[in-house]
N, C-alpha and C positions, 0 to 999 in steps of 0.2 A: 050203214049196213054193218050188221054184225060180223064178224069172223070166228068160226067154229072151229076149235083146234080137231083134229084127230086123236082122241081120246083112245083109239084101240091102239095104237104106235104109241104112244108113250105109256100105258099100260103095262105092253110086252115087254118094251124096253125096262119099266121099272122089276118087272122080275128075272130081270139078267144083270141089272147094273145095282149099284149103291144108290141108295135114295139121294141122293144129293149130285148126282152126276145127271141126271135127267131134268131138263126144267122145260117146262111150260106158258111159262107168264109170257103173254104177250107182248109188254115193255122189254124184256129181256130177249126176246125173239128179237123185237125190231132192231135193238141194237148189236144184235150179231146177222143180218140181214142180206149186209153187205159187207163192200170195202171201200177203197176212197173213191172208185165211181162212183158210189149212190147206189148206183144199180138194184133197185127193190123186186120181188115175185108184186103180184099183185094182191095175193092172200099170202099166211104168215106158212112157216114150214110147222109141221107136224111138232116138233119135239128139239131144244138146244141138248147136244150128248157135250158131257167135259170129261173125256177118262181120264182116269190118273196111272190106268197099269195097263204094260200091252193087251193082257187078257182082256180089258173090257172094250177095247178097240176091236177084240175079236168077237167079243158076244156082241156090241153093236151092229156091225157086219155082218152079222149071222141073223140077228134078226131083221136086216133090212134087207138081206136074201130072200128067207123064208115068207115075209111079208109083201114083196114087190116092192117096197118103198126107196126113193132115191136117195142118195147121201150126199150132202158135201162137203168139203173138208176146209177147216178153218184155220187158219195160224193168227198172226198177228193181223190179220184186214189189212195191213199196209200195200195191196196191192192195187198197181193201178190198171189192170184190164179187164175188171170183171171177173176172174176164176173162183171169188170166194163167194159170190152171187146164191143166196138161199134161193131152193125151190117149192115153191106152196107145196102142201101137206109134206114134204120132204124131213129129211134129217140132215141138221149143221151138227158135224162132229169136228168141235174145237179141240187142236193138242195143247191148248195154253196150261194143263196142268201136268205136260211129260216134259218137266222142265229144271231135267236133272243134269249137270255137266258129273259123266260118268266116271270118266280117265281122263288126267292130259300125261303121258307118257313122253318126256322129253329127249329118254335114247331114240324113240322110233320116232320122235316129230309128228304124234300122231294125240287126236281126240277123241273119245268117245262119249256121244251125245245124245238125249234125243230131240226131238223135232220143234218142244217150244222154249229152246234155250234161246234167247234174246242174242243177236250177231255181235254186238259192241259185248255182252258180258262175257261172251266166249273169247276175245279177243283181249278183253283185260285179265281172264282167269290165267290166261297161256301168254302174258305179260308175264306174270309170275316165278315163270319157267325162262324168259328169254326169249321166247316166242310169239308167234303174233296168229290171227287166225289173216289173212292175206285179203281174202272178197270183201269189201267194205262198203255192199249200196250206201246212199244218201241217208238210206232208212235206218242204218245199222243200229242206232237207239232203239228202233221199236220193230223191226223188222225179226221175225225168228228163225231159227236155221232148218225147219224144214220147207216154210216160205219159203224161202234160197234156192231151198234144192227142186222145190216145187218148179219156179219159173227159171232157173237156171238163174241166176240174178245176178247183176255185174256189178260197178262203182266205180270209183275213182281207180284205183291200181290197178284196172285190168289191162293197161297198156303192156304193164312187165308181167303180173302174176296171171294172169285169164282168168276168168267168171270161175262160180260157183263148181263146174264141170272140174276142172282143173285141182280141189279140193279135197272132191268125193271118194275114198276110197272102198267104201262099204256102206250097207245100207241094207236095215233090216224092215221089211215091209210087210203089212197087213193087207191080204187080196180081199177083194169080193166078196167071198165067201166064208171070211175070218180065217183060211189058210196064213200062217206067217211063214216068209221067205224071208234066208240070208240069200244076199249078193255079193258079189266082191269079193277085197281081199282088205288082209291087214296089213301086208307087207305093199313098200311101195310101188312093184312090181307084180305084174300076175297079168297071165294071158290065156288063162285055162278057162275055155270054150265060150260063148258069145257075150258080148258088154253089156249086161243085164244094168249093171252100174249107168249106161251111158244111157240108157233107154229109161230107165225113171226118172233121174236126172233132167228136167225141163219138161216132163209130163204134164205137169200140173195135173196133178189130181185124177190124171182120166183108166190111170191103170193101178191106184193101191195107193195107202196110206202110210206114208214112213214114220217108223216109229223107235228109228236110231238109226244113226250115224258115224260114220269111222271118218272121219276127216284129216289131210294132210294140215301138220302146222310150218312155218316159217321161221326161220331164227330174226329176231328184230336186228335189222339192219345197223351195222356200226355207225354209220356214217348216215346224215339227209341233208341233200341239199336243195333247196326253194328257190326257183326264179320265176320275177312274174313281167311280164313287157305288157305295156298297153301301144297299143297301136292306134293309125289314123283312119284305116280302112280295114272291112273282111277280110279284102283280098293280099293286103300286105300279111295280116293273123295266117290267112289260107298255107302262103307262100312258106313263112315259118315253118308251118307244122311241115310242110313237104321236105324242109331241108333237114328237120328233126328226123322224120324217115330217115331218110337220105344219108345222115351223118354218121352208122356205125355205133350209135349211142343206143340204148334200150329205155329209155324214163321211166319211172313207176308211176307218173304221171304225168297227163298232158290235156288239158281241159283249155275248154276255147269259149268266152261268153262275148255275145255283141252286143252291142250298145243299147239295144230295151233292155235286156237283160241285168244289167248293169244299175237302168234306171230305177227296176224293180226291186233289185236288191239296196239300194240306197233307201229308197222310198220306206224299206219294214226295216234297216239295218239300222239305218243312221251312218253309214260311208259316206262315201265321195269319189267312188271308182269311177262315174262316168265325167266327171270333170276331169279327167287324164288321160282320156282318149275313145274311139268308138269301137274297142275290141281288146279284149284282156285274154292273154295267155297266161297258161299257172303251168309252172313244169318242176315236179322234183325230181331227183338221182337218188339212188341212195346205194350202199354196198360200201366196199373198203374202197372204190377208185369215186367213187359221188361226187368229189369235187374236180378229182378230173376231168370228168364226164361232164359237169356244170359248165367245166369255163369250156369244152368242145363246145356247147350246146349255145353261149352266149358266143361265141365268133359266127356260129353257121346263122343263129338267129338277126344278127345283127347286119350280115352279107345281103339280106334281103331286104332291110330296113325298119326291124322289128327289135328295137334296142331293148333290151332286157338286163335286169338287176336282181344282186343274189339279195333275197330279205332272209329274218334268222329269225329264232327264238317266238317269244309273244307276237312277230309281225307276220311272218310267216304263217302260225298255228289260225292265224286271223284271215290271213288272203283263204286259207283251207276249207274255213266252215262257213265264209261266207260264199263260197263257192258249194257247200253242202246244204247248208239250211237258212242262207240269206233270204232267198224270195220269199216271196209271201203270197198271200191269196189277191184278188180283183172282185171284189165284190159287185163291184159296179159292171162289169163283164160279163159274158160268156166264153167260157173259155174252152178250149179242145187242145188236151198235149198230147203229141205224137211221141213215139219210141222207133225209129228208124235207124241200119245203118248201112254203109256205103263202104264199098272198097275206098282204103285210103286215099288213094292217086284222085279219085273224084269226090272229095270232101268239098271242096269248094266249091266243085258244079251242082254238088246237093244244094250248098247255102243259099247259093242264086238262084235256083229253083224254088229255092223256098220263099225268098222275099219275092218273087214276081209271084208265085201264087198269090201270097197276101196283096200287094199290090194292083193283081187282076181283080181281085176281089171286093176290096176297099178292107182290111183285116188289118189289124194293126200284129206285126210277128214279133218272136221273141226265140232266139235259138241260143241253148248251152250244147256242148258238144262234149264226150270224151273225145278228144279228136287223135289221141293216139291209137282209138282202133276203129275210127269212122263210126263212132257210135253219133245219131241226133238227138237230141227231146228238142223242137220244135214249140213252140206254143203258138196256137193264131187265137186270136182274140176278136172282141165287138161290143160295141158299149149297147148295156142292155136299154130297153127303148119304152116309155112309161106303157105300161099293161101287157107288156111281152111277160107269156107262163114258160116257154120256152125257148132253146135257143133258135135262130134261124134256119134256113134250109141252108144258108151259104157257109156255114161251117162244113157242114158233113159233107158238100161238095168241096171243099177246099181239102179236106181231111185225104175224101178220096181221090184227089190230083198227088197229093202230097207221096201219098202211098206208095201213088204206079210210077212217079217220079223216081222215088228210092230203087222200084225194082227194074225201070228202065236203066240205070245205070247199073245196073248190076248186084244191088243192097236186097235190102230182106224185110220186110215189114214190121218185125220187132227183135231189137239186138239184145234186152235186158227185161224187159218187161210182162211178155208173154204173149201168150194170144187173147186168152180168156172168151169173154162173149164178144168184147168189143170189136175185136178183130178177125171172129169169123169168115166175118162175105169177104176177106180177102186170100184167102187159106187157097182156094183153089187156083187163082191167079200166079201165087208164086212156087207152090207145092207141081201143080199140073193134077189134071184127072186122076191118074193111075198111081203117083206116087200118095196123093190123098184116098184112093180108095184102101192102098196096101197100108197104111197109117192105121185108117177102121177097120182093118181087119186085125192088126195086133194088140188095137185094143178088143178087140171081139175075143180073142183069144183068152185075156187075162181077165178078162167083165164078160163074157157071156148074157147075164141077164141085165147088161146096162146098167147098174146100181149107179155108179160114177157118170148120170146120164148131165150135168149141167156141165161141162166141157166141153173147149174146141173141136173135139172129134166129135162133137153129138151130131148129128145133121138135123135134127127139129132145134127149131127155136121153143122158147118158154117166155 
């Protein structure tokens, strides 16, 4: 079957934008299509927009007003819930060419960005200065900073510094209608009239497109110190982490891998973490008392029988990013990763929940954990079966025990990741009726004619 672009939307679009900001090729569509779900429309979207200046963010937005047509907004695709998902004859308006680091301002610990500055380059720029930019997802190579601000995005340091929210000081945004709003402040402080800031911030997409940022920076810590224990059991790993709570200490990290997990990262790394036990703790300190704080952290951890050891330098930098970008893909699988998290105190009732789901199921599981702020990624898995096109039914049932599981204890369906398409038909379950109705009406407020319509607030599927 052929696929027929929409020739009148990219038309209109070419006479408001630069001829080279508008493209049409269908190869080039498909691969801005999605993000790392896959997640394809079933026909191609109308028109890829790439601006370079806020103004043509505003004429895009203006003509996809005046036209009806839907938009979605693209950063780096590193996302894993769906929200960068193209909609047929729609408009993908990628920011990968606002991708200027404006200021780093080192008396005020402050950056100004916009939205496709890459998270590691912002973080090496403000290196430069003594500073660090703090939110560091797994993705931070290829992840971009208005991605971030899009899903609110967390990483490793959220235990001491918190997600992307925790960063944002301002933020200058493209409505609907090509209206541009400031929000915020530049100073670290400011409390004048409602958190417009806090309210874009994990949007994703459904109310405006950001197209600068004022971000808090961090002074790079004097001092880091790296401890990693491997353990015998979850539940000794569990134990730990509760007395790491428990101890008065703050970590800048505290990550918890189990034993598939371990295997997986072996399997694409070339390690040997799981020959040292079936669960690996990774905890850093850092600050001027860091090594203080280490050896509290190696008595409390070692009281429960999770003996821990300080590693340094190259070994250290090594336990880090195998724990960032050690796994690898399953090719031979189907796989389904979750983003859940859980009040601390029940991290470990989440864990056991998790392996009995897999369990019940016959699913082979895999769980990494920020476990300093109850964050999950769960993975359940299934060896695919000759002439299976897709995956089973017994994932997406597992998926959805997995879910109610988190919010039976008290968690949240997604702690870093989003909601995007994937996690709609859950929105109502942990939101309630009425706090999701009042949700689409504040986007109704800022979108009116639905533009920003491929979003968890949409209530039609596509």
């Amino acid at each position: 079957m052929t696929l027929v672009i929409d020739t009148d939307v990219a038309a209109e679009l070419r006479t408001h934008l630069p001829a080279d900001a508008v493209d049409t090729d269908p190869t080039v569509l498909a691969a801005y299509a999605t993000d790392w779900t896959r997640i394809t429309p079933a026909f191609p979207a109308a028109a890829l927009v790439r601006p370079s200046t806020v103004e043509e963010v505003q004429a895009t937005l203006r003509v996809a007003s005046a036209l009806g047509v839907p938009v979605v907004v693209r950063g780096a695709g590193s996302g894993l819930a769906g929200g960068a998902a193209a909609i047929a004859g729609g408009i993908v308006l990628s920011t990968e060419r606002l991708n200027r680091i404006i200021e780093i301002n080192p008396g005020d610990e402050i950056a100004v960005v916009q939205p496709g500055v890459i998270t590691a380059d912002l973080d090496r720029a403000a290196g430069g200065f003594g500073l660090r930019y703090a939110p560091d997802p797994a993705s931070s190579e290829l992840s971009s900073i208005g991605g971030n601000i899009a899903t609110n995005a967390g990483g490793l340091r959220c235990a001491k510094y918190g997600v992307t929210r925790e960063s944002v000081l301002a933020l200058d945004v493209v409505l609907a209608d090509g209206t541009l709003l400031s929000v915020g402040h530049r100073s670290i402080k400011g409390v004048t009239g409602l958190d417009l800031v806090g309210l874009f911030v994990g949007s994703e997409g459904a109310l405006g497109v950001v197209v600068g940022a004022t971000l808090r920076l961090r002074a790079i810590p004097v001092q880091t110190e790296t401890l990693v224990a491997f353990t015998d059991s979850l539940a000794i790993a569990g134990a730990a982490v509760e007395a790491i709570v428990l101890s008065g200490v703050q970590p800048s990290i505290v990550e918890l891998l189990d034993e598939a997990t371990l295997h997986n990262i072996d399997a694409h790394s070339g390690s040997d973490l799981a020959s040292h036990g079936r669960a690996l703790l990774l905890i850093q300190t850092d600050g001027y008392g860091a090594d203080r704080e280490a050896q509290r952290l190696l008595e409390v951890t070692a009281s429960v029988g999770a003996h821990a050891r300080r590693v340094e330098g190259a070994e250290a930098a090594r336990f880090v990013e195998l724990r960032r970008s050690g796994r690898g893909p399953q090719p031979d699988s189907w796989v389904i990763g979750e983003d859940v998290a859980v009040p601390r105190s029940r991290l470990v009732e989440m864990i056991v929940a998790i392996e009995a789901i897999g369990a019940k199921h016959g699913l082979l599981v895999s769980t990494v954990a920020h476990a300093g702020d109850g964050n999950l990624h769960p993975g359940l898995s299934i060896e695919k079966q000759p002439g299976e096109t897709a995956p089973p039914a017994v994932l997406e049932i597992a998926a959805d025990e997995l879910v109610r599981a988190a919010l039976a204890l008290g968690g949240t369906l997604t702690g870093e990741h989003g909601v995007g398409l994937v996690k709609r038909q859950w929105l109502a379950a942990e939101l309630g009726d009425e706090q999701l109705a009042l949700q689409r009406a504040v986007k109704q407020t800022f979108d009116p004619q639905n533009v920003f319509s491929q979003t968890f607030l949409t209530e039609q599927n596509f």
